[in-house]
N, C-alpha and C positions, 0 to 999 in steps of 0.2 A: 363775420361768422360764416359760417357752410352748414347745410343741412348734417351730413356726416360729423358725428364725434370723431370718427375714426380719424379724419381727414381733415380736421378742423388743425388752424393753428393754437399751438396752446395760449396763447393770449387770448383767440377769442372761446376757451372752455369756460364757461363759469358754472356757479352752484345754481342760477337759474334755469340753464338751459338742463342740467341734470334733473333737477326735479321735474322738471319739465314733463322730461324723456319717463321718469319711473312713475310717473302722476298717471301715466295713457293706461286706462284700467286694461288695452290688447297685450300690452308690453309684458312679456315674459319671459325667463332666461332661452336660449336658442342655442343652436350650432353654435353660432360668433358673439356671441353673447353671455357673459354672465355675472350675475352680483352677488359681490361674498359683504358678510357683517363686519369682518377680520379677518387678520393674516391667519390662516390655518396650511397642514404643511400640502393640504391637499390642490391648494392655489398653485401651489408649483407643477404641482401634474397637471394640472387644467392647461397654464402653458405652454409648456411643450405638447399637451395635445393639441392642442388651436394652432400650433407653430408646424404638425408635423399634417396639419391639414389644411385648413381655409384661412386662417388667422385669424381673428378675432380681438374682442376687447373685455376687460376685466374692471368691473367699478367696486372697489373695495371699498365700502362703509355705506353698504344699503341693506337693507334688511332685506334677503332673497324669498321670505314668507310673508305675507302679506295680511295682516289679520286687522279686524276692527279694532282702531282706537291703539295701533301699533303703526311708530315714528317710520316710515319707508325707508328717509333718509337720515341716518344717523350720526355717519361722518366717522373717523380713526386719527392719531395722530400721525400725520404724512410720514415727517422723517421714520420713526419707529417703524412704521410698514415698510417703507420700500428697502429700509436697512433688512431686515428679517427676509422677506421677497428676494433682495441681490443676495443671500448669503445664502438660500434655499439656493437659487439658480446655479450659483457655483459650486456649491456643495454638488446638486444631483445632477448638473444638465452633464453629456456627454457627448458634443464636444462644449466646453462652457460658453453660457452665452444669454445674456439679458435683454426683456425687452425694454419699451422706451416706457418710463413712468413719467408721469405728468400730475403733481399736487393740486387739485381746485379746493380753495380754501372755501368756507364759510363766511357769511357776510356779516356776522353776527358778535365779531370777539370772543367767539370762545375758545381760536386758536383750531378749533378741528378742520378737515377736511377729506374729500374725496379721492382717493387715485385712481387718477386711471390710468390702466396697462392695456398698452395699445401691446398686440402681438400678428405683427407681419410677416407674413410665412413667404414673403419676396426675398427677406435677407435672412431670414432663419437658417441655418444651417441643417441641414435635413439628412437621416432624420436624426433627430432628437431626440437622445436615448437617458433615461432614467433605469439605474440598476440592470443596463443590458436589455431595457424592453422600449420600444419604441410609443408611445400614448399615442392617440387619435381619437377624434371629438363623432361623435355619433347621437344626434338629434336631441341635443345640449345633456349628454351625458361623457365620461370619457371612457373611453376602452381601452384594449392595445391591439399593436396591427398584426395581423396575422402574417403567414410566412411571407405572401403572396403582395400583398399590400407594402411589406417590409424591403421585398427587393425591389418594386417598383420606385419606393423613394430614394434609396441605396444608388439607383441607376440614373437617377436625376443627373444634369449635367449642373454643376456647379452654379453656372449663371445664367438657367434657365427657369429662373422666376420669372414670374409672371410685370405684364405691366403695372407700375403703381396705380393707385385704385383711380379713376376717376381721369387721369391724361393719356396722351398718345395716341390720340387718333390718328388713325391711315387716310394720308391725303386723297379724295375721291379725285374720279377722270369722266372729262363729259363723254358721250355717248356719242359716237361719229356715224354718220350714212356709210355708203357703199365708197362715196368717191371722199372717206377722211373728213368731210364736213363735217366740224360739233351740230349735232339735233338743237341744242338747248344755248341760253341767252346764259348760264351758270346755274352753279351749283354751290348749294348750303351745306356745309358736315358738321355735324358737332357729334359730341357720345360720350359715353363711360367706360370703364372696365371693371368688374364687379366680381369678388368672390361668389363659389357656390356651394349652395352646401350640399349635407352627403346625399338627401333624395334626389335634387338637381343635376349631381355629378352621372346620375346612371336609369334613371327615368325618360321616358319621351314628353313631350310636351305635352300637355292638358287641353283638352279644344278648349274645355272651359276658363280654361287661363288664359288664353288666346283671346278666348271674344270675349274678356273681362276690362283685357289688356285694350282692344281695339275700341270695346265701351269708354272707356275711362279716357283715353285721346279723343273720342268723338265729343266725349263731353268738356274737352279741358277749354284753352286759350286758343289752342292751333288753328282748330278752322277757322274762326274770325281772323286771324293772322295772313293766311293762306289766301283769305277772300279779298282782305286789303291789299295783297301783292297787286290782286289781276284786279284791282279798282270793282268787284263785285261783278264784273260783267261778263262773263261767262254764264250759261244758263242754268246750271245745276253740279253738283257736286256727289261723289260716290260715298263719301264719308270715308272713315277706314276700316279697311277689310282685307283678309286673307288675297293676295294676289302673286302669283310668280314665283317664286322659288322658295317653297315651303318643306320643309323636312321633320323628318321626327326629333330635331333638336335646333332648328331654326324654325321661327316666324318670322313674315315679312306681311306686313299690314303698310299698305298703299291709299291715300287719299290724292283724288285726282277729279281736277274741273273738266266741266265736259262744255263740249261747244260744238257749234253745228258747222266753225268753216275747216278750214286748210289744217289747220294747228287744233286738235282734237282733245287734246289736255292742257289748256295756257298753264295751269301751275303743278306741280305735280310733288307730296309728300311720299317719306317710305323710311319708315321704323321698323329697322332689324333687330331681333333679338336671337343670339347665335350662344348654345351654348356646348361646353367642350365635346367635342366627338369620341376620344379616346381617355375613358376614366385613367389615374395613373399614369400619364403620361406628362411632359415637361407644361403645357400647358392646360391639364386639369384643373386649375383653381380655378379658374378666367372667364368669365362670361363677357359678351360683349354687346353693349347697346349702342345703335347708329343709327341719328337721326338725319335723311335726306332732305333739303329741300331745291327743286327740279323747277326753274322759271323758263318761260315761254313767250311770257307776256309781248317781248319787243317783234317776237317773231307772229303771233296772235294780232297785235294791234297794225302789222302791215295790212291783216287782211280785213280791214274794218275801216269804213270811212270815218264811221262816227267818235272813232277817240284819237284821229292823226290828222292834221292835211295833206292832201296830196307832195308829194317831194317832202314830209317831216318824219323823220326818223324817230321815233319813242326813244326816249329814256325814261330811268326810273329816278319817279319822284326821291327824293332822300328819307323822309317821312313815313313812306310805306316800307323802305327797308327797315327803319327804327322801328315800326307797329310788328313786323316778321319777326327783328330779331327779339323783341321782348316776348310777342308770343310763344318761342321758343322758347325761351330761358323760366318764361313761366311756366310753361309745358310741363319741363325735365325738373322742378320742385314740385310741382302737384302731388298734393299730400294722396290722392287717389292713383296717379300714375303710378309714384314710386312706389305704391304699396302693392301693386300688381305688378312689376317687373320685379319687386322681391318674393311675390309669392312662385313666379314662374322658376327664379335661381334658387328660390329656398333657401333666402336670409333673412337676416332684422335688417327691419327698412332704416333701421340705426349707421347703417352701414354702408348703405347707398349714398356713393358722395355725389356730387353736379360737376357738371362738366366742365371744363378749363380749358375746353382751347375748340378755333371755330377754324372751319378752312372755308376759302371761297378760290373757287378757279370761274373765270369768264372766259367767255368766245371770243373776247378784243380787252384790250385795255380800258382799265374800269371807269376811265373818266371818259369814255366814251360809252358809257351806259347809263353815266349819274345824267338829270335832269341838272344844268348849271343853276338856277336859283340862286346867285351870289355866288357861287363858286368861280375860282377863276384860275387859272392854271403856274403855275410857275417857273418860267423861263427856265428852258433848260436840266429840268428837274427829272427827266427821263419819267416812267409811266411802269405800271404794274397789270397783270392780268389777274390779282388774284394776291393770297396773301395768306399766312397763318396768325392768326390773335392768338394771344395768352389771355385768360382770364386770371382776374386779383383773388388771390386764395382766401383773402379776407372777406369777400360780399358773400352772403348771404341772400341764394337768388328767391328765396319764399319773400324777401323782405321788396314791396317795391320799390324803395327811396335806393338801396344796394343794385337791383337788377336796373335801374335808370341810369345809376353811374357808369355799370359795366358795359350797358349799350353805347352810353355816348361817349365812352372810353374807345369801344373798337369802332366807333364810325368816324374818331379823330383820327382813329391810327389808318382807317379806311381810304380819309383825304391826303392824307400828308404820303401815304404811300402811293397813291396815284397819281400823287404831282401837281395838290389842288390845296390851296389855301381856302377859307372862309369856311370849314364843315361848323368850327368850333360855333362862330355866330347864328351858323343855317338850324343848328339844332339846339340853339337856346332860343330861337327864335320860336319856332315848332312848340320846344317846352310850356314857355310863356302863353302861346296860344292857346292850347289844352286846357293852360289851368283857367287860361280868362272863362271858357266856355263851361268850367266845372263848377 
């Protein structure tokens, strides 16, 4: 499963995770969001307004009023809907054009179930015209776009939609001195890419969204994560906070250890949240969240007797990068985080998918950074500095037993690409450890 409906596979949609979603007494229709009882003709305008703006999702067979002792979810006959749904679409879109329907049945035998109409405004044809008028979604109501608005979509380039929700992160570059040297031992990227909605799209950022956002990471998985990289031994830490390049439409909140020698920060975090600069333009929908994380450690531990011997080079345990990257992955599900980076973009946190892909760039080749621990190299097998993961569309990172796989999924792909045999034993080894001590 994935946190995201939007972005879930439809195998893993079921009638559980739905009720689920409508059970949360905050949950209520939105920009991208909205629940009809049945097919009415006014579903088709919804849309194409969701298409000609943020895109959105439609759960057809929920009660959208919510009263005492009245069923939430009540389910419709699929076929029947989506036939009435695709005959509206073609009948009114201009130019024709349907979204993706997805049937989640009932567990129950009675043959009902839920659709969901996913509606991606990446492949929508824009705009999206009903009877010669363009719709558009305005803070879970629909409208139409004005002149202004109308030619701005009009002037879209064909295939500049946005990225799909949740991949494509921009490969990060370490930081060089004067004389071309990398500052840093590597760098961690993971992120999102996130619709936004209409307050989002032309508002400046909220301090109070900002230090909500910077609360909510201070109190997730991160810092324990963070503190594991540098074995706790640095002396204090800044938490995370406003630092460096802050804007009326970017924050950047920095968490960074502090130390008294050479190396001033051994580990260094930095979560950007960037969102569009120019309403109406080819990348208005797009929000983009990017999580840094900036190691030191090997460059720190030169200057310390106490955790090297003289002539021994640090490497990094394998263990504390699997504590890093889980702290991560649990980070970007935290049911608090994601509710603050959707209140900053102004969506349903329904909609915020997880991330899917990790990049790592090092200062040398990475089996020269890992601690061998059983690791042993493979003849001939050439070396890596660095690498892109895919993450499985399928795990669910709130779940732990999901987020365990997907770590020890990229630390396989981690050895075998660096030209190192034994991660797969090194990190059942590690596993087994854990639980004995739990």
């Amino acid at each position: 499963m994935t946190t995201s409906l939007f972005a879930a596979a439809a195998a893993d949609l079921t009638i559980e995770r739905i009720r689920a979603l409508t059970a949360r007494p905050e949950q209520v229709e939105s920009l991208t969001l909205e629940f009809k009882r049945e097919y009415s003709k006014s579903l088709v305008t919804t849309i194409a307004a969701m298409a000609n703006t943020y895109g959105g999702m439609i759960l057809v067979g929920i009660n959208d009023k919510v009263e005492p002792g009245t069923e939430r979810v009540v389910g419709v006959d699929a076929q029947d809907t989506i036939d009435k749904i695709a005959s509206g679409c073609r009948e009114k879109f201009d130019p024709p054009w349907e979204p993706a329907f997805i049937p989640v049945p009932f567990d129950d035998g009675t043959g009902r179930s839920v659709v969901v109409v996913r509606v991606d405004a990446n492949v929508a044809p824009r705009p999206l015209l009903i009877d010669l008028k363009a719709p558009v979604r305005l803070s879970g109501q629909n409208s139409t776009a004005d002149r202004d608005r109308l030619l701005k979509l009009a002037r879209e380039e064909p295939s500049a939609g946005v990225l799909p929700m949740g991949q494509n992160v921009m490969s990060p570059n370490l930081d060089r001195d004067t004389k071309g040297n990398p500052t840093a031992d590597f760098i961690l990227r993971t992120g999102i890419n996130l619709p936004v909605g209409e307050a989002g799209a032309w508002r400046p950022l909220s301090e109070r969204s900002v230090a909500a956002l910077a609360q909510a990471l201070n109190n997730s998985a991160f810092p324990a994560a963070l503190q594991t990289l540098g074995h706790s031994s640095y002396s204090a830490s800044t938490g995370f906070r406003q630092h460096g390049y802050n804007r009326s439409r970017t924050a950047r909140l920095v968490y960074r250890a502090l130390s008294t020698s050479a190396v001033p920060h051994p580990v260094e975090a930095v979560v950007t949240v960037a969102l569009p600069e120019v309403y109406g333009s080819s990348t208005a929908a797009t929000a983009t969240v990017i999580i840094d994380v900036i190691s030191r450690v090997r460059r720190y531990a030169e200057t310390l007797d106490s955790v090297g011997r003289p002539g021994e080079e640090y490497r990094y345990p394998v263990p504390n990068l699997l504590d890093l990257l889980e702290g991560m992955l649990k980070t970007t599900a935290d049911p608090k985080v994601v509710a603050e980076i959707a209140r900053v973009t102004d969506i349903d946190p329904a909609l915020a998918a997880q991330p899917r892909e990790l990049h790592l760039v090092a200062d040398r080749h990475v089996k020269d950074l890992l601690h061998s621990d059983g690791l042993q190299e493979i003849p001939d097998a050439g070396a890596s500095a660095g690498g892109v993961f895919r993450a499985n569309p399928a795990l669910d990172l709130r779940d732990a037993a999901d987020r365990q796989e997907q770590v020890d999924d990229w630390l396989r792909q981690l050895g075998l690409d660096a030209g190192l045999t034994g991660m797969e034993n090194l990190v059942e080894r590690y596993r087994a450890a854990v639980r004995s001590r739990s």
